[in-house]
Each structure stands twice: as structure tokens, then as C-alpha cells.
KOLTIDO-134037 format. One record per residue (C-alpha): residue number from 1; residue in three letters; y, z, x. Coordinates in steps of 0.02 Angstrom, whole numbers, plus 32768, in hexadecimal, padded with zeros to 4 digits. Example, Ala and Ser with C-alpha at 12.3 -4.5 7.8 and 13.67 -1.06 7.14 Angstrom:
2
 resi resn    y    z    x
    1  ALA 7F1F 8186 8267
    2  SER 7FCB 8165 82AC
//
This chain:
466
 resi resn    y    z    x
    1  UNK DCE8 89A8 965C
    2  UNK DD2A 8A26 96DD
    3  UNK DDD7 8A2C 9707
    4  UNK DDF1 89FD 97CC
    5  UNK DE96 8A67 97D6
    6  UNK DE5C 8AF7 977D
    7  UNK DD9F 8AD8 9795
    8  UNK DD84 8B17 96C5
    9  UNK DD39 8AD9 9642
   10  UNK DD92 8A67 95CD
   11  UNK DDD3 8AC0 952E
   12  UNK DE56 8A63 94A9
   13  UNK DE71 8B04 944A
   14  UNK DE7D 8B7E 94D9
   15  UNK DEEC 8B51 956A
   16  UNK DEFC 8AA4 9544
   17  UNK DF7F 8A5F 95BD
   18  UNK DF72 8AD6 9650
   19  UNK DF6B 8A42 96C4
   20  UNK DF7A 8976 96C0
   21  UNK DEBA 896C 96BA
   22  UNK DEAF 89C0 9615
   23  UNK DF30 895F 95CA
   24  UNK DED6 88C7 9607
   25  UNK DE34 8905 95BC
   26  UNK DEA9 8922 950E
   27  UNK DED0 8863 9504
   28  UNK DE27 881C 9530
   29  UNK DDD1 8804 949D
   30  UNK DE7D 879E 9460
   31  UNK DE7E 872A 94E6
   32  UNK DDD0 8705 94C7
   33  UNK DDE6 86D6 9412
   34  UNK DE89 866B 9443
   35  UNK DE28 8610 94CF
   36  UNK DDAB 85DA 9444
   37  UNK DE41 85C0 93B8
   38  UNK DE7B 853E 9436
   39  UNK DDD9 84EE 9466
   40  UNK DDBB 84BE 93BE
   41  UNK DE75 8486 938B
   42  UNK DE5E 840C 9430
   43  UNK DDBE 83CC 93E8
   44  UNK DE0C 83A9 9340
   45  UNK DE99 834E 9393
   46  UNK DE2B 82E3 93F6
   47  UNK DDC3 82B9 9356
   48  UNK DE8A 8282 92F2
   49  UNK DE98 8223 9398
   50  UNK DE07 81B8 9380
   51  UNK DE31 819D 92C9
   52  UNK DED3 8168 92E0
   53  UNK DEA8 80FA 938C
   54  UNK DE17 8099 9309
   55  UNK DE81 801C 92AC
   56  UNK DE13 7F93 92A6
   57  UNK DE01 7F27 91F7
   58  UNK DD47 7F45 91A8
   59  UNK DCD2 7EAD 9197
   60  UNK DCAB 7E6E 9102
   61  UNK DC02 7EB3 9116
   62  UNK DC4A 7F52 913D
   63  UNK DC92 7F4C 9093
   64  UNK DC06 7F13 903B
   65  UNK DBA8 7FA9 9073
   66  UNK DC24 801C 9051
   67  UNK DC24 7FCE 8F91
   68  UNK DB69 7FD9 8F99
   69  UNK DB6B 8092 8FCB
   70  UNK DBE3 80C0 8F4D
   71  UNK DB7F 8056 8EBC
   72  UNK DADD 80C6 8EF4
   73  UNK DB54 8162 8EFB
   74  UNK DB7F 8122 8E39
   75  UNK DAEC 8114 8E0F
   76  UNK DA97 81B2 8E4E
   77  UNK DB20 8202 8E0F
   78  UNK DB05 81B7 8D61
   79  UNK DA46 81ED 8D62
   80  UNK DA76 829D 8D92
   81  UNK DADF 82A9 8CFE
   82  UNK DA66 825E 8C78
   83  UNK D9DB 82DE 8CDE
   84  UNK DA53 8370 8CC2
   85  UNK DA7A 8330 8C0B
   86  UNK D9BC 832C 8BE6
   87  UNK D9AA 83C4 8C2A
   88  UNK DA2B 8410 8BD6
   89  UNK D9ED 83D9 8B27
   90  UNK D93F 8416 8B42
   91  UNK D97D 84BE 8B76
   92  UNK D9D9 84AF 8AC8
   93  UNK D928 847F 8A66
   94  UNK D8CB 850B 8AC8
   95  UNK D94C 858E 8A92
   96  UNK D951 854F 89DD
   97  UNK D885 854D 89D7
   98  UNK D883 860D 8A25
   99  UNK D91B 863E 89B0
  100  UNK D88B 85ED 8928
  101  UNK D80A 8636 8970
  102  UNK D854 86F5 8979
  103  UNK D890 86D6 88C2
  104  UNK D7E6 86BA 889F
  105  UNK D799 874C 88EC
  106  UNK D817 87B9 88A0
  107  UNK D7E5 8781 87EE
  108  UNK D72B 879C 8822
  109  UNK D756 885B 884C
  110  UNK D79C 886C 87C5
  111  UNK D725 8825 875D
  112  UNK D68C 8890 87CA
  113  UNK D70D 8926 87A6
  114  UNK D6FC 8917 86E6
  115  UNK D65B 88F0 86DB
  116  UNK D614 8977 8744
  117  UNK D667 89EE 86DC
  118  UNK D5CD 8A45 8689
  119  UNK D554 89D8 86F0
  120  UNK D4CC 8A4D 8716
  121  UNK D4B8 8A81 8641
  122  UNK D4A2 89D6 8625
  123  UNK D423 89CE 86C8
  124  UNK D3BB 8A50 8679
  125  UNK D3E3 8A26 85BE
  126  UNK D396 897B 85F3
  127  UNK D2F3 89C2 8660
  128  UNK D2C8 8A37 85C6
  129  UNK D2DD 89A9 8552
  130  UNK D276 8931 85EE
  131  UNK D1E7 89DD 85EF
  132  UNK D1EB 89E4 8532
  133  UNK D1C1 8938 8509
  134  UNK D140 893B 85AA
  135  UNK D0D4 89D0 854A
  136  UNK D0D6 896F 849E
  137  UNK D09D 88D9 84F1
  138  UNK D00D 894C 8557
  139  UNK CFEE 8988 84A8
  140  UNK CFD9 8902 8439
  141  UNK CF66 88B3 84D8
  142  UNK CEFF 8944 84C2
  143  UNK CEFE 8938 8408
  144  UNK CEC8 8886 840D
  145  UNK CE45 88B1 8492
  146  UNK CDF6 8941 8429
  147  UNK CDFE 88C1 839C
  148  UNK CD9B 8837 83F3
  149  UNK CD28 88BA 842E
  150  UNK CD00 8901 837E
  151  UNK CCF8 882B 8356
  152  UNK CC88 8810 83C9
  153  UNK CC11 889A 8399
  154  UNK CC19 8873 82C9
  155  UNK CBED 87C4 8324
  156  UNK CB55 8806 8382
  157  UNK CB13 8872 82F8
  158  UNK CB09 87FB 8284
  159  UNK CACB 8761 82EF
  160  UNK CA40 87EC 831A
  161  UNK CA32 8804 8267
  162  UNK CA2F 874C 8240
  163  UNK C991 8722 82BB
  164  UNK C91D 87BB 827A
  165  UNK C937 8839 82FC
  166  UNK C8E2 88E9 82AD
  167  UNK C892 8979 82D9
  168  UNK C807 89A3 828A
  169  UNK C7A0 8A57 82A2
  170  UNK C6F1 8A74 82E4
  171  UNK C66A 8ADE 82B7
  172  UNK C679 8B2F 8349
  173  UNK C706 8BB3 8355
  174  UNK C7A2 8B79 83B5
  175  UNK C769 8ACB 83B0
  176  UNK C7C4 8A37 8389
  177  UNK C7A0 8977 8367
  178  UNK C835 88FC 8385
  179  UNK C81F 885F 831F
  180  UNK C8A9 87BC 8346
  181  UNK C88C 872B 82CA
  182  UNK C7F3 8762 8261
  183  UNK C78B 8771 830E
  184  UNK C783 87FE 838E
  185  UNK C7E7 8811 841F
  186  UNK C75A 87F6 84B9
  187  UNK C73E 888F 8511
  188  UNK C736 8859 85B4
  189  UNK C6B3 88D8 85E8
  190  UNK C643 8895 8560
  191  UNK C655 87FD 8578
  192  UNK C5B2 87C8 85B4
  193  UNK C554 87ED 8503
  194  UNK C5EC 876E 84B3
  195  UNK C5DE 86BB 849D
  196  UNK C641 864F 84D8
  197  UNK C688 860E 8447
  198  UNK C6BD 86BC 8415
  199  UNK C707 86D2 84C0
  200  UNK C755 8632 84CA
  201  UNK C79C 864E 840B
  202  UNK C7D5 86FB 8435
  203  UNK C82F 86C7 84E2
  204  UNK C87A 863C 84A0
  205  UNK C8CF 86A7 841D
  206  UNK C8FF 873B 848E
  207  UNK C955 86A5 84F4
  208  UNK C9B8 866C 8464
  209  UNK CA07 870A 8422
  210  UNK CA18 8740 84D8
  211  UNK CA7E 8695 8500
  212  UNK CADA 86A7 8450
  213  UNK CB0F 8774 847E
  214  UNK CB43 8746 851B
  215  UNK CBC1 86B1 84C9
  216  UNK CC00 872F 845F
  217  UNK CC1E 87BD 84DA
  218  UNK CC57 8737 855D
  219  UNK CBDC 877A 85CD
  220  UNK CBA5 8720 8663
  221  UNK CAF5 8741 867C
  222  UNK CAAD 8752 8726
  223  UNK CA24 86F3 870E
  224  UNK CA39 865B 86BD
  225  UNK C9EF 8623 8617
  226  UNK C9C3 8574 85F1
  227  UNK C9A8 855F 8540
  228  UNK C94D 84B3 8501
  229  UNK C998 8420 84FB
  230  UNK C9A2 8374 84D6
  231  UNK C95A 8357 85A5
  232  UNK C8D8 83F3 859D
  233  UNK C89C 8442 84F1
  234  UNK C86B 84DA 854A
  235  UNK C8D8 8567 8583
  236  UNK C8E2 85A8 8646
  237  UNK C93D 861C 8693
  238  UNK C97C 8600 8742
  239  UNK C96E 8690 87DA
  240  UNK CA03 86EA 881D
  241  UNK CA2A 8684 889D
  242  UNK CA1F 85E6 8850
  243  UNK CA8F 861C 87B6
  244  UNK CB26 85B2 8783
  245  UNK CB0E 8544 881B
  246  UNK CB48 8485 87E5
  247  UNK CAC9 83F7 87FE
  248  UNK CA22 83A8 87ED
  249  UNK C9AD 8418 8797
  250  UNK C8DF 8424 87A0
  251  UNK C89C 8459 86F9
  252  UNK C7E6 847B 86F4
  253  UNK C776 83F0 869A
  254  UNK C747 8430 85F0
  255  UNK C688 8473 861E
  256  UNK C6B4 84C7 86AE
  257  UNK C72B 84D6 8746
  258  UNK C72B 845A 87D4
  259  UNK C6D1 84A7 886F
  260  UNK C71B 84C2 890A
  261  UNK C696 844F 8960
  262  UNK C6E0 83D2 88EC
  263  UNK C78F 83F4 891B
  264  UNK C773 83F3 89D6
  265  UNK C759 8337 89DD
  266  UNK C7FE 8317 899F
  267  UNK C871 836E 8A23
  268  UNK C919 835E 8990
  269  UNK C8B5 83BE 890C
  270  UNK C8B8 8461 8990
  271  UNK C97A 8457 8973
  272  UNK C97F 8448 88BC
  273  UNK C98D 84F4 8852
  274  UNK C8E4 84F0 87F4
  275  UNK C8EC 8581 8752
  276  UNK C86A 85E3 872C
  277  UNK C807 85B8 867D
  278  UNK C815 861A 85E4
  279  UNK C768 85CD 8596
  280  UNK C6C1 85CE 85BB
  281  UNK C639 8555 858C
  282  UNK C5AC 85B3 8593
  283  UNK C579 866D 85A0
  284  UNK C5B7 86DE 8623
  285  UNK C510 8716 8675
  286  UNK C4E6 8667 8665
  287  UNK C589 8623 86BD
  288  UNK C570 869D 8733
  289  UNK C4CF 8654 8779
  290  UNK C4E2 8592 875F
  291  UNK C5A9 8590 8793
  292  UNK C5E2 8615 87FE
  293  UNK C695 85E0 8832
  294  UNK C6AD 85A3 8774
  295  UNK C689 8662 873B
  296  UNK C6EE 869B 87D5
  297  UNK C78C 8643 8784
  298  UNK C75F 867E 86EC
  299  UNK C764 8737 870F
  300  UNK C7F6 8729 8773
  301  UNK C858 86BF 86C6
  302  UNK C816 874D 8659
  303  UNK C865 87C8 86D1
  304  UNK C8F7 877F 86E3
  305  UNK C90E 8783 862D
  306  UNK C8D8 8831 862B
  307  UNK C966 8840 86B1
  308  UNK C9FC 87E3 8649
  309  UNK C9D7 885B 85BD
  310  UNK C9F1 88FE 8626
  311  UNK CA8C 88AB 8676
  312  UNK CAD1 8892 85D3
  313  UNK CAB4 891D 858D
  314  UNK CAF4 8989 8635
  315  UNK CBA0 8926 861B
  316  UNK CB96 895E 856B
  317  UNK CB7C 8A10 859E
  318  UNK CAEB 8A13 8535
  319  UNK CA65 8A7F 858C
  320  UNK C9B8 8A3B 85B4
  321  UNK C96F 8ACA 85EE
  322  UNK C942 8AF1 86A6
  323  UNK C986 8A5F 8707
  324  UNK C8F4 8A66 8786
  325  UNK C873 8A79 8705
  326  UNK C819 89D8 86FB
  327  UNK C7D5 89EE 863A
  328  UNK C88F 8A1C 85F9
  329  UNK C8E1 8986 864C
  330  UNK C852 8918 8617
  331  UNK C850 8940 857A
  332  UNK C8B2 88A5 8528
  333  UNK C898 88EF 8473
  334  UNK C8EE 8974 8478
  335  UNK C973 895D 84E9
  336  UNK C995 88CB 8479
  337  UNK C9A5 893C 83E6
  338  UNK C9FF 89B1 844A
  339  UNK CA8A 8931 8475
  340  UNK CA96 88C7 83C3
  341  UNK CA5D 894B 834F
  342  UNK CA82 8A06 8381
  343  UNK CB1D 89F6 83EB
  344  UNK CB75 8A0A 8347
  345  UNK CB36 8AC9 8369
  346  UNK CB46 8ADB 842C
  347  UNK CBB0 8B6A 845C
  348  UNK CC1F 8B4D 84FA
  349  UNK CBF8 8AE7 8596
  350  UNK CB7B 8B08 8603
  351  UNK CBDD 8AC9 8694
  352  UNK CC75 8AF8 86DD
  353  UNK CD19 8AB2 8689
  354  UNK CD6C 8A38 8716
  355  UNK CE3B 8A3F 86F8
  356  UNK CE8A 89C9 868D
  357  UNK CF2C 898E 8664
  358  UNK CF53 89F0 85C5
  359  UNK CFE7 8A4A 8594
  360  UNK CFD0 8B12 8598
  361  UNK CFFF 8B0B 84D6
  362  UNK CF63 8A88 84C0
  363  UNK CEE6 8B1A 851A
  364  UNK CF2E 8BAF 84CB
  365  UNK CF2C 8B56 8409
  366  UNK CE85 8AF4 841C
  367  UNK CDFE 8B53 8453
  368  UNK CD59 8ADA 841A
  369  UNK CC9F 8B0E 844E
  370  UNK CC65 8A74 842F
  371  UNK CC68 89E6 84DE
  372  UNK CC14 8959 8497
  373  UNK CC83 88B9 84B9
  374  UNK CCFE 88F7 851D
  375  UNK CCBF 88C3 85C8
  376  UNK CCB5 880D 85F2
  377  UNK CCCF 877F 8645
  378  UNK CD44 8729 85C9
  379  UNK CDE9 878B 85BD
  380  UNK CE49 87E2 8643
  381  UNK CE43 8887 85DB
  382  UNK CDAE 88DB 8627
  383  UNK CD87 885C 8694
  384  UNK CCE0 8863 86EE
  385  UNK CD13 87E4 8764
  386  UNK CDA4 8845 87B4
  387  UNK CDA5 88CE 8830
  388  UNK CD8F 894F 87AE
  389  UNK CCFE 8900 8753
  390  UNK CCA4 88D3 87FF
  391  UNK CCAA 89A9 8811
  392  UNK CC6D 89B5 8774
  393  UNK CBD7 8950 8775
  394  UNK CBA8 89A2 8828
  395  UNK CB72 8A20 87B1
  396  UNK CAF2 89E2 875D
  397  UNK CA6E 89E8 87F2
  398  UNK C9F6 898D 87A8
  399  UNK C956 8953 8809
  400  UNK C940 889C 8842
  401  UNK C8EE 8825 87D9
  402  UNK C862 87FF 886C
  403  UNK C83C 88B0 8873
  404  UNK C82F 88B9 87B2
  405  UNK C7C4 8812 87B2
  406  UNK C764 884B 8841
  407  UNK C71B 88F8 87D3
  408  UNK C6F6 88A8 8740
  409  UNK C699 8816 8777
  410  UNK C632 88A6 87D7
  411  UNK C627 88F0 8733
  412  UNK C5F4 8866 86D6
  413  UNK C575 8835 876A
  414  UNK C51B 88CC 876E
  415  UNK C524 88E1 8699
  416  UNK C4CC 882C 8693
  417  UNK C433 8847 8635
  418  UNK C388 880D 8693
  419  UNK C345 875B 865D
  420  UNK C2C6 8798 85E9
  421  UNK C2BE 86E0 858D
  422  UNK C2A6 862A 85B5
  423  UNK C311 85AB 858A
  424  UNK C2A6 8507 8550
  425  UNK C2E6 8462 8541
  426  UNK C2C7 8423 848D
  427  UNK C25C 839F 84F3
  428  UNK C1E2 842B 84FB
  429  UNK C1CA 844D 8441
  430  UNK C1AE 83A9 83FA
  431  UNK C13B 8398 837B
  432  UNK C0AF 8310 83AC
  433  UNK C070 82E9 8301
  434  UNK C0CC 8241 82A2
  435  UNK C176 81F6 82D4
  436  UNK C1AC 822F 8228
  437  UNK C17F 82EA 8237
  438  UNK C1F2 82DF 82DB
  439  UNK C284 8297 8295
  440  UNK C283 8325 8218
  441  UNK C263 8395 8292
  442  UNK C2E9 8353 8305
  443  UNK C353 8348 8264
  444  UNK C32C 83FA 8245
  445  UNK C365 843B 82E5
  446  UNK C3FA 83E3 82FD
  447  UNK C435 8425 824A
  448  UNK C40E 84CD 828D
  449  UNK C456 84DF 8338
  450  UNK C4EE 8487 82DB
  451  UNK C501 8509 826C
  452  UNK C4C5 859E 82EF
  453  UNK C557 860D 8328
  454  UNK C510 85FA 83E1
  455  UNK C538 8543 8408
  456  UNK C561 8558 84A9
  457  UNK C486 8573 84DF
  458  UNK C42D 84DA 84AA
  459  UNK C372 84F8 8491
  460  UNK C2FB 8576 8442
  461  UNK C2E3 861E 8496
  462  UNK C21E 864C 84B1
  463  UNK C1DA 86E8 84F3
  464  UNK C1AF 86DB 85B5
  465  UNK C0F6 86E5 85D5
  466  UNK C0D4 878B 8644
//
């Protein structure tokens, strides 16, 4: 505020009472805060007035409300205090339980603190002892593996042994003659100057020790065997496909194997697994003309057989030879022999080794040339089932059955010898002199063809008039 007298600006500190305005401007502010200081001492005497001027008596409701008021103020008041009391004591419990509760964890550190003194010896004094124990345990499953195996081959050897299964030598050089139960194994090539009895004798027996090696190696054949029983007296052997499939079951009748003309008129029959005869009723060539589906099954059993053998003996790692020659994997005999009889002197594997769980101590002390039983289907230890085994038997490459039954019924088709006989009825070579000279002739015959070795042509054989 400028001074009218002096026309200057207002200072306290410089010049403060040159003139009457300045000292007016020095007491402002203090009559302003005694103008209020009295405002409010007027109001406060104005509220005393009204107190004082109120003298009326309260009602009796007055006072009952008042009472009521105070009661609720009591009561409140009383609540507030048990709240506060409540409170009180659980802030007591909680500071006891974390006083507990630190003690607690204090013991535990020191407890971790003594304990994991020398921790990490006992950490690897314990994984040594944990890799120690985990090698014997590799070891003695390796031990009892090679054990089993060498079981399981004494087992085959002598079961071999048991049914008759030799070799015998030739004339010629480098020839060899495989005999199983006092009768030849069938040569499938020559089969068509065999009888059947022969063929179904020798089959039948092939089956048998095939069906018993196989339970003793816990092998699980790809093909499988069908050995007679109390439903069927004849064995069969059952294709690829239709292999350890559960369910109804078509065996061929006992003279030959139901057509497929006969099949198709029941549709269920096309869905049933039919196996593939191990027997033949009458001669091959013969067979071949009169039933050609029945020698179609037949050829394709025989193979199939033929097959089961060189499986076996591939998971053996006994060698058969060229895989994709058709006379080596054929050739039942031998391969036989070579499985039951000379893997006792078969040097190494012939397939690659697939990894196996054994301890390095178990491959650097054992080193055995001799595979037969280790591989099967019955124990985990070289397990043919598992990843590794499926890699190993992806070695083998051996040809299909179909292809192998389709070459040697070729072969045996185009080895059939020309029809240079006639078969007669024995109609045809009765004797028309008295009824007593033919019933000794009939009695005759039947006494002979009884006692023939070729039962399986009835008749007499007379040369064919050119």
C-alpha cells in the first residue's frame, strides 16, 4: 500500500513511521485479529446466554431417553472393551506362536548346520555305494542270462538228441542225409517221388521238435504251428497274417483241405483264419491234378515251416547260408542240424550285436562265441520284442514265404514225372472164375495193399497200352 503523504511504498523495517499512514499500516494486521477475537467471544456469550435463559424441568420422557442413551453408551462401551480385551489376548497367542515358531526354525538351522557338515562325502560315498551295487546287479543279470542261454541250448541239444536228429554222409562228396526219428527229413524239392506217409511222418516230426525248440528258446515263431490235438490229430501251420490271432479256427478235414468254392457259400468262413496242412493224403503229382487248392495249401504249410526254421535259426545267429538262396533256406535238414546240433561249434554272430543292458565289467570278462538262447521272447535280457531286438531282426532279410511257396511249387510242377501208368480200380481185375477163388483173391489183395508201404494209391499199376 502506498503512502498518500509520502506517495512510497510501505516498509516496517526501513522508515517505518515517517508519516501517520505508515503507522496505520503497522497496526493493521492487529486490529484485524482483535475484530475476530471479539466476534467470537460475543458468540460464546450469546451461546452462555441461552443456557442460562433455558431453565425449564425435563419430561419424564426426556429422562428416560437420556437413561436410554447412556445404557447404549454402557453398553457399547462394554463391547469395546471385551473387543479390545480379545484383541489384546490374540495379539498375545500370535506373539507366543511366532516366538514358537522362530525357536523352531532356529533349532532346524542348527540341526541343517550339523548335518551338512561333510554332506557332499556322504553324497558321493552314497552314489558310489548306489553305482556299485547297480553294476553287481547288471552283472549277476547277465550271469543268469548267459546261464539260461547255455540251459536252454543243453535243453535243445538233447531234445534234438532225444527225437533222432543225425546226419548221416552220402556217397557223393559233400553230401549229407538228415534223419529225425528213424525217417528222413523230406526234402522239399523231392518231394514228389515221396509218399505221403513218409511226408506226412517226416512233417509231423519236424513240427514237433520245431514247436518243442521254440518252448525252450522262448521263441515266438512267425508262423504259427499247430501241433495235433485232442480237436485235430493233424498238425497245421497258420500264415503270417493269421498268426496268434484269437478265435474260431478252420482246420482242414483230414483227406484234404476245404475248397474255396466250398467256403464261399458260407460268407463267416471268409473271416475265420484257416492254417495251412502239414499232411497229405495222397501223392504230390497226384494231389496236384485231382485237388489243386488242397496242394496250394500244402506248399505254402511246407514253406512256412521251411520259413520258421530259418527264422529261428537267424535269431540264433546260426547261419543258413545265402538268405536269398531258395535251396539253403529250404533245406529243413540241415538248418535243423545247424540250430540243435552244431551251434555248440558256431563261431560269433552273423548279425550285428543290438546294445544291451550289461555292465562294462560283464563285456570285458565274458566274451562267449556261442548265441544260441540268448535272444527271445521270454526275458527282457535280449529281448526281441523291444526296440533293440525289432533292429535286430530287420537283419535277417529273409524272403517272404509266398515268394518261397510260389518257386517251389513251380519246381515241383515242372519236376512232376509224365503219367506213364494207369491207375485201375480193383473192380477191373477181378477174377471171374468161382466165388471162392475171389474171396481169396480179394483176401489176397487186401493183405497186400495192407502191408504195402504205398497205402495212400489204392489199385494195381498196369502198363498203358501205346
Amino acid at each position: 500500500m502506498d503512502c498518500d503523504v509520502c506517495n512510497r511504498s510501505h516498509d516496517t523495517k526501513r522508515l517505518p513511521f515517517l508519516c501517520a499512514v505508515d503507522a496505520r499500516n503497522h497496526i493493521y494486521e492487529g486490529r484485524i485479529k482483535n475484530l475476530h477475537l471479539l466476534i467470537e467471544n460475543e458468540g460464546l456469550q450469546k451461546q452462555i446466554s441461552d443456557l442460562l435463559v433455558d431453565t425449564t424441568v425435563p419430561s419424564k420422557d426426556r429422562k428416560d431417553s437420556l437413561q436410554s442413551q447412556q445404557r447404549m453408551a454402557e453398553d457399547r462401551t462394554t463391547q469395546i472393551l471385551a473387543a479390545a480385551d480379545k484383541l489384546r489376548n490374540d495379539i498375545k497367542a500370535a506373539r507366543e506362536e511366532i516366538k514358537a515358531k522362530k525357536a523352531a526354525l532356529s533349532r532346524r538351522r542348527s540341526d541343517i548346520a550339523a548335518v551338512s557338515n561333510g554332506l557332499m562325502e556322504r553324497r558321493v560315498k552314497q552314489q558310489k555305494e548306489a553305482e556299485r551295487a547297480t553294476n553287481m546287479s547288471k552283472y549277476r543279470w547277465s550271469q543268469t542270462a548267459e546261464d539260461m542261454s547255455r540251459t536252454r541250448s543243453f535243453l535243445c541239444t538233447e531234445a534234438a538228441r532225444l527225437c533222432g536228429l543225425k546226419r548221416l554222409n552220402k556217397p557223393s562228396p559233400n553230401q549229407y542225409e538228415y534223419h529225425l526219428g528213424g525217417l528222413p527229413v523230406v526234402d522239399l524239392t523231392s518231394m514228389n517221388s515221396l509218399s505221403p506217409e513218409v511226408i506226412s511222418t517226416s512233417l509231423g516230426h519236424v513240427s514237433h521238435i520245431l514247436m518243442l525248440t521254440s518252448h525252450y528258446l522262448a521263441l515266438r515263431l512267425p508262423a504259427a504251428i499247430t501241433l495235433p490235438h485232442r480237436d485235430y490229430p493233424r498238425p497245421t501251420i497258420f500264415t503270417l497274417s493269421s498268426s496268434y490271432k484269437h478265435g474260431d479256427t478252420s482246420f482242414p478235414s483230414q483227406t484234404g483241405v476245404t475248397t474255396p468254392s466250398s467256403d464261399a457259400r458260407n460268407p463267416e468262413s471268409q473271416h475265420v483264419p484257416r492254417p495251412r496242412p502239414l499232411f497229405i493224403d495222397k501223392p504230390l503229382p497226384q494231389l496236384a491234378k485231382e485237388d489243386p487248392a488242397t496242394f496250394s495249401y500244402f506248399i505254402e504249410g511246407v514253406t512256412l515251416l521251411a520259413y520258421d526254421i530259418a527264422w529261428a535259426c537267424s535269431t540264433q545267429g546260426v547261419s543258413i547260408g545265402d538268405k536269398t538262396y531258395f535251396e539253403d533256406i529250404c533245406n529243413m535238414g540241415r538248418n535243423l542240424h545247424s540250430l540243435l546240433i552244431d551251434q555248440e561249434t558256431n563261431s560269433g554272430n552273423m548279425f550285428p550285436i543290438p546294445s544291451t543292458p550289461k555292465s562294462q565289467d560283464a563285456e570285458d570278462g565274458d566274451v562267449q562265441t556261442n548265441w544260441m538262447g540268448r535272444f527271445s521272447h521270454g526275458t527282457t535280457f535280449y529281448f526281441l520284442g523291444n526296440a533293440e531286438g525289432t533292429e535286430f531282426a530287420k537283419n535277417f532279410k529273409l524272403p517272404g514265404p509266398m515268394k518261397l511257396a510260389d518257386r517251389l511249387k513251380k519246381k515241383l510242377v515242372s519236376e512232376a514225372p509224365a503219367p506213364d501208368w494207369e491207375v485201375l480200380e480193383d473192380d477191373a481185375w477181378k477174377i471171374e472164375d468161382g466165388p471162392d477163388n475171389e474171396s481169396n483173391a480179394t483176401k489176397d489183395k487186401f493183405t497186400e495193399g495192407k502191408n504195402s508201404p504205398h497205402r495212400g494209391s489204392s489199385g494195381w499199376m498196369k502198363v498203358k497200352n501205346r
